[in-house]
N, C-alpha and C positions, 0 to 999 in steps of 0.2 A: 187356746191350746193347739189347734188345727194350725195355726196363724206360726206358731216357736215351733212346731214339728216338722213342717218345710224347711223352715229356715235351717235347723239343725241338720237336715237333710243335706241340702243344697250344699253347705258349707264343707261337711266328709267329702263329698263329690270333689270339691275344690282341692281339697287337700289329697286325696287320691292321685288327681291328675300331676299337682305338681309334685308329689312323691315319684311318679311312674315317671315325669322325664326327666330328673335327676339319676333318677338309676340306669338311662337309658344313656343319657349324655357320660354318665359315669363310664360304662360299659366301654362305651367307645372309645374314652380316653384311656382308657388301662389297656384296650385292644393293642396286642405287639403287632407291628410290622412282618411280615414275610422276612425272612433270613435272607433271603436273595438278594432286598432293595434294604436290611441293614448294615448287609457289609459293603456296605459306600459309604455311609456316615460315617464321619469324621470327624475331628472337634472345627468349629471353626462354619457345620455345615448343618443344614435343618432339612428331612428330609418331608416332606409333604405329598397327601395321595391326593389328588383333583380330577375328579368325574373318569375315576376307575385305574388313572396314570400315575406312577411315582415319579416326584419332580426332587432332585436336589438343589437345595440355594446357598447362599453363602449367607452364613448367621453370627451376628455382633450382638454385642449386651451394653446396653446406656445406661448408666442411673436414671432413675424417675424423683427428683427433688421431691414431689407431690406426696409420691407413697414411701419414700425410706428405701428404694429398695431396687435391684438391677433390672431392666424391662428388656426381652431381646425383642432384636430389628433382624427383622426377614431383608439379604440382601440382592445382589443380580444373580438372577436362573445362574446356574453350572454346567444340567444338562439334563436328561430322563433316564430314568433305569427302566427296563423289563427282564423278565425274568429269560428272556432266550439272550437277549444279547447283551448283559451287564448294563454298563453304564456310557450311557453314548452322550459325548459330550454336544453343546450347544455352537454354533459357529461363530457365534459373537463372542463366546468364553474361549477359543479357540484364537480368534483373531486377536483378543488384548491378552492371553497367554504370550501367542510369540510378537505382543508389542507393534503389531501391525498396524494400528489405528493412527498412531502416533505417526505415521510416516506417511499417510495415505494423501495423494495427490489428486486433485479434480480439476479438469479444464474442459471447454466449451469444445466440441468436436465437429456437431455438424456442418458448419457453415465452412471451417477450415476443410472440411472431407471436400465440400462444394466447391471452396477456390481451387484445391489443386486439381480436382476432373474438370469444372468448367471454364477459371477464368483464371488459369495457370500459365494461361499466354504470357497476359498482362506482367507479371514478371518477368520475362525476356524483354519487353519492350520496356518499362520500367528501369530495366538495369543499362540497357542500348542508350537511354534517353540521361539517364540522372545516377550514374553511377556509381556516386558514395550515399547517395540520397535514396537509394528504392524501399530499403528497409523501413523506411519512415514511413515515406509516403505510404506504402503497402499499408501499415500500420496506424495507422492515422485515417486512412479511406476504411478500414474496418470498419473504427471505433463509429467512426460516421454514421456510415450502412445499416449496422446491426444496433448504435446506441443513442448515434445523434448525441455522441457525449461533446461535450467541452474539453477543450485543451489540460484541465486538471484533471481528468478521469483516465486519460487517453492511457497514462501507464496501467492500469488497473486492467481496463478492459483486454489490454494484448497482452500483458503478461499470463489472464486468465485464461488466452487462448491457445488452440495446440498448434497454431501458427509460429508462436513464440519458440516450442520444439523444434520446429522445423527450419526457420529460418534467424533464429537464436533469438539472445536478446538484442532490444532495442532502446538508448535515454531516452525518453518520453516524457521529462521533468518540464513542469511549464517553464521553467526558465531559459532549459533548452531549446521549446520549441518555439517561443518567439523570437527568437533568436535562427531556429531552422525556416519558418515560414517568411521572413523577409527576405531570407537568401535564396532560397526557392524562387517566390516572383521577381526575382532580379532577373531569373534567368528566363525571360520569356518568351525568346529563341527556342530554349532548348522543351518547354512548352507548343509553341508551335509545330513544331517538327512533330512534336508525338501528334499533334492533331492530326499531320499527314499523313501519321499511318493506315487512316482508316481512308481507302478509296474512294472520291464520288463519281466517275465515270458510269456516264449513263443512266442517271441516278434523279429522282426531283430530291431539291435540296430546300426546307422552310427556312427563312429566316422571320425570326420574332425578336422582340424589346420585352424585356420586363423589368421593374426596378426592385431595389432590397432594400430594406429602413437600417440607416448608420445612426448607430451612436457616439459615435466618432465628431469631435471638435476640433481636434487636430489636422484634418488628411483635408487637399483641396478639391475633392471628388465630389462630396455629398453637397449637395442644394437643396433649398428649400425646394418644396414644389409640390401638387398635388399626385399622389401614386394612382397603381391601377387601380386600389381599392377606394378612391376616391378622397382620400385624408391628406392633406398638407401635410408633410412632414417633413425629414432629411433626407435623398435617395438619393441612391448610386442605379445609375444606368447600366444595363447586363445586355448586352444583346449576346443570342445562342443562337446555333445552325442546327439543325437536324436531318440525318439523312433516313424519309421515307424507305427506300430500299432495304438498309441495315435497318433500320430503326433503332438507330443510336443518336444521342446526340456528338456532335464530332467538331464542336469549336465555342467559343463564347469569348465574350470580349468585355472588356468593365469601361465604363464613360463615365463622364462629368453624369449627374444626374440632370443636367438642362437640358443636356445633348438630346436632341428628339432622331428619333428612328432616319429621319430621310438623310438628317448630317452624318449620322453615325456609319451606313451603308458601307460610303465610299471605303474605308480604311478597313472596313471588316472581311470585303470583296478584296481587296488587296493584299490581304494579309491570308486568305484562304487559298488563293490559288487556284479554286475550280474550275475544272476543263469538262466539258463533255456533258454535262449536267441541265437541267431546266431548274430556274428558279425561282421561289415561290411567295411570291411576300404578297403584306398585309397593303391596305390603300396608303399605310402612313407613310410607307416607301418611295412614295410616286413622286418624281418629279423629275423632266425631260432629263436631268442632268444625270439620273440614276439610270435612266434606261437606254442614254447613249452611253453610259458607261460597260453598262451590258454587255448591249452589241457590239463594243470595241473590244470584249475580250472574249466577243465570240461564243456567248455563251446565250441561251435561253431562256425563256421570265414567261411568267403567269402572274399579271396582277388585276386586282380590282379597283374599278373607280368609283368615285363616288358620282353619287346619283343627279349631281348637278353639273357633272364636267360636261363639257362642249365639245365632246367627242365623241357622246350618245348620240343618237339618234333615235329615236321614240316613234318615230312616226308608224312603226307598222304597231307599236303598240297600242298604238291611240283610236287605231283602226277599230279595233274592239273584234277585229276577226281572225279568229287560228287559222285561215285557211293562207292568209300573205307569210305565214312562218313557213320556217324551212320543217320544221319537224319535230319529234318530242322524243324523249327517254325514260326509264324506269330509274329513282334511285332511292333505293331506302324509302320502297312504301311510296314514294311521291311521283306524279309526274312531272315533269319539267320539259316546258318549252322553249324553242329559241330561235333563232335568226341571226344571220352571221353576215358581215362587212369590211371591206379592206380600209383603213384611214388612209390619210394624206402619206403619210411616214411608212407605209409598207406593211402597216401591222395588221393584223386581225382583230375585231372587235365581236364577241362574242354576248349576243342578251341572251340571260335566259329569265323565265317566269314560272316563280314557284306558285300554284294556284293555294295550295294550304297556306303559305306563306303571306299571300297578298292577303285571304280573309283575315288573319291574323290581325296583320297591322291595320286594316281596317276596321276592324271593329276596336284595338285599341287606339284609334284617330278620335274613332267617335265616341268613344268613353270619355275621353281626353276633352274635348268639347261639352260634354254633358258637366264633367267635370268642373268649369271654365277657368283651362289651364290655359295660363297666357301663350297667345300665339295658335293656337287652334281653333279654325273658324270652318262655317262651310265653305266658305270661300276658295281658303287653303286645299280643305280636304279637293274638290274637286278639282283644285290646282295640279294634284300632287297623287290621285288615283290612280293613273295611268302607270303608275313609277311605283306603286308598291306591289311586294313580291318579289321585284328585278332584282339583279345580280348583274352588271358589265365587268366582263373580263377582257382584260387587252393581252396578247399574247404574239408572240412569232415564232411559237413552236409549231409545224406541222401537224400538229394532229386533229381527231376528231373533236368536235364539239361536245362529244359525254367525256371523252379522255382528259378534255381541258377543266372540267367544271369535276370530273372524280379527284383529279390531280391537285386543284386547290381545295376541294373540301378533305384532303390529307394534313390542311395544315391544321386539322383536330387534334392531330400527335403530335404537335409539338405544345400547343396548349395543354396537353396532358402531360406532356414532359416539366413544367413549370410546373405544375401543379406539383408533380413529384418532387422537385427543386425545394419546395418549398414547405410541404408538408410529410411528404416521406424524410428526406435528410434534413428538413427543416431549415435550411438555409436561407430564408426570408431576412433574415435579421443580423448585420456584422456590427462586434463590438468591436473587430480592430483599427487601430488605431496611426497604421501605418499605410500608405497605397501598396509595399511592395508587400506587406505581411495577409496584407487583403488578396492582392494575387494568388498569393502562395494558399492558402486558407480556399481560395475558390475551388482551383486546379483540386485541391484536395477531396471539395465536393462534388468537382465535374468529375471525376477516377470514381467514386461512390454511385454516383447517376448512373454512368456504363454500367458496373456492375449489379446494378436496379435492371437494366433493361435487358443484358446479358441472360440473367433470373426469369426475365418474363417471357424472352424469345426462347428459353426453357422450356417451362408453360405450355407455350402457344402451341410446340412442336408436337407434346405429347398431347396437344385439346383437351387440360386442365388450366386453362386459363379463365374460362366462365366460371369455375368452382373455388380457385385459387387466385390471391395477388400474391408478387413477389414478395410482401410485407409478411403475407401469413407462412407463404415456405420459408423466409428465414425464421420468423417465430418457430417453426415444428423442429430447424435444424439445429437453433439454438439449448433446445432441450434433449439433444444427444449429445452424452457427454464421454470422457476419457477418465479414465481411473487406472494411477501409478500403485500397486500395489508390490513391495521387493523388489524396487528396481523394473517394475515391467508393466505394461501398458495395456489394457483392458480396454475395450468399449463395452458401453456398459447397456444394460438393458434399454430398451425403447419401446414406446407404445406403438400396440398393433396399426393406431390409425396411423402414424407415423412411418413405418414399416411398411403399410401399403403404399403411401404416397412415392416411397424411395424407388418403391418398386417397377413404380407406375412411370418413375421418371427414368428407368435404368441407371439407378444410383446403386452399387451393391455394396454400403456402407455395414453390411453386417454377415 
């Protein structure tokens, strides 16, 4: 009995509770609206209270197959009512009221804000050089820079730019432009000439080799042969110049891929013109015929030998005593020793001895031997101890012994300029299929690289170059955009990090 007397209990409880929120949920639904926020509804419109706000929306009625019967659909906001200031419409209900959405324009701003304040030149000299053609090229060296597109994107990406505003439109149809990049490297004069814009007076100038994999069966350029990165493949030979001073790079030149650096020289020295300048090449250069070539056009070299030529002289190295050296220097953390000698030829022969350098390779000699890599013995090793570390520099520039060894270890920037070549504009790789459309196609990428290094002597000026690469400010510029709203041109909001950065660089894009 106790046991049915609970239970009858428990059970009225139940039915209490759900009596009391029936009545309650009831209550609320018969609840009218405030007279202020009903005279906005409308047919057509549902008005809704949400955490204390009147919202109106736009309200449709669907059949429901399931229940027999019309089910309404809550549509897009309208706007909010309060009671002080009626019914304040929403800005997105606003903008597709007067049809604005429909017309609304979006293009890439910041990088174009960038070319006309910093590298706005280059169209005068573009137009001076190639003057039904700048439009392209301009357009084309974007797509590069900023997408590392391919030839079928290339209308895409400058149409989406405000470039395209400014200096109209451009055909960009690949059909067009294989057809514009043959005729471009036809004109490789008028290529040169722009190289000579840029001054090397008084200047060190690097010259380097590097190769690019063709996929190309047709063109007689590519040979088999092993690349820098150690693979057999098909390459095409690039030799570039760099100028230290500008820190631009300011020429390049396409060869057979057989062609090794020392043949290549001659015609590239020939073709550059350099007056007044020290130049700076790698040991692959070396050979008498390159360095009477030099001196007959008067110009100055800094090159290295290798460690077996026969115009070292070791003898004070072998000494095993820093006191027959001439003297030492600080560079980058290291000291460095040397002693200096005139040759047969008039030249200066510069050793220098890196001590971190020599443990180096000595303890990798001797790994190498532990190893038993063929060719490494003690034998060798003590053959060849005297000689690790060193560096010979031959030279007939007047200057000091640290000027001559800071001045080739500059040709680090030109090695970092390939790299950029290759992995910022990604130009390692040509699929075309013609020598003159390969020119044209290069020139393309070398106008990109300028504007790569233009970007970073940016940077460097404000000492945001440690924090920033060129790669990440065009990333930041690319996400400031243009917005055509009736005919008129907006820029459109920006992130604060963004914002600083413009700031930092006295860019006043806002």
């Amino acid at each position: 009995m106790f046991v049915y007397g609970n239970f009858f209990i428990i059970l009225q409880l139940r039915i209490y509770v759900i009596e009391r929120t029936i009545k309650i949920k009831n209550h609320h639904t018969m609840a009218k609206h405030p007279d202020w926020a009903l005279k906005f509804r409308k047919k057509g419109t549902e008005l809704r209270l949400l955490n204390g706000q009147y919202y109106l929306y736009e309200a449709t009625s669907k059949w429901n197959p399931e229940k027999k019967r019309s089910q309404k659909v809550t549509g897009k906001l309208l706007g909010k009512i309060t009671e002080k200031d009626g019914f304040i419409e929403s800005e997105k209900a606003r903008l597709r009221r007067q049809n604005v959405i429909s017309s609304l324009t979006v293009k890439e701003y910041g990088f174009s804000f960038l070319y006309e304040q910093l590298l706005g030149d280059y169209t005068a000299l573009l137009k001076k050089h190639f003057e039904n053609d700048w439009q392209s090229i301009l357009a084309l060296a974007y797509g590069r820079l900023l997408y590392c597109s391919p030839l079928k994107n290339m209308s895409f990406h400058y149409s989406n730019s405000y470039l395209s505003e400014w200096y109209g439109n451009v055909n960009l149809s690949p059909n067009r432009l294989s057809g514009f990049l043959r005729t471009l490297g036809i004109r490789r004069e008028s290529i040169v000439r722009f190289f000579r814009e840029f001054n090397y007076a008084n200047d060190c100038i690097i010259f380097d080799g590097t190769d690019i994999n063709s996929k190309s069966s047709l063109m007689y350029l590519p040979k088999e042969g092993k690349s820098k990165r150690g693979v057999y493949e098909s390459i095409i030979d690039l030799m570039f110049v760099f100028s230290v001073g500008q820190r631009l790079p300011v020429y390049y030149r396409i060869n057979q891929g057989n062609i090794k650096d020392v043949k290549s020289f001659r015609l590239c020295l020939e073709e550059c013109k350099i007056v007044d300048a020290v130049i700076i090449l790698d040991k692959g250069f070396y050979s008498k015929e390159n360095i009477k070539r030099i001196k007959d056009e008067e110009l100055k070299f800094v090159i290295p030998l290798r460690r077996t030529s026969s115009l070292i002289d070791y003898t004070k190295m072998e000494q095993g005593n820093k006191g027959v050296f001439d003297g030492y220097f600080k560079f980058e953390g290291r000291y460095i020793w040397y002693y200096s000698y005139r040759t047969k030829d008039h030249d200066t022969l510069h050793l220098y001895l890196d001590e971190k350098l020599r443990v180096e390779e000595e303890k990798d000699f001797l790994e190498r031997i532990e190893n038993g890599s063929k060719g490494y013995t003690m034998k060798e090793f003590n053959k060849k101890s005297t000689r690790f570390g060193t560096i010979a520099l031959l030279t007939n520039a007047e200057k000091t012994p640290e000027k001559i060894y800071v001045d080739y270890k500059s040709r680090g920037e030109v090695e970092q300029m390939i790299d950029a070549l290759k992995d910022v504009v990604e130009a390692d790789v040509s699929y075309m299929q013609n020598e003159y459309a390969l020119e044209g196609w290069m020139f393309i990428n070398y106008i990109a690289l300028h504007w790569y290094y233009r970007i970073y002597q940016l940077l460097t000026k404000h000492e945001l170059n440690r924090n920033f690469s060129p790669k990440d400010l065009i990333s930041f510029l690319t996400e400031i955009k243009r917005v055509k709203i009736n005919d008129k041109w907006y820029t459109a909001e920006i992130t604060k990090k963004t914002a600083t950065l413009m700031k930092k660089l006295e860019l006043p894009i806002t």
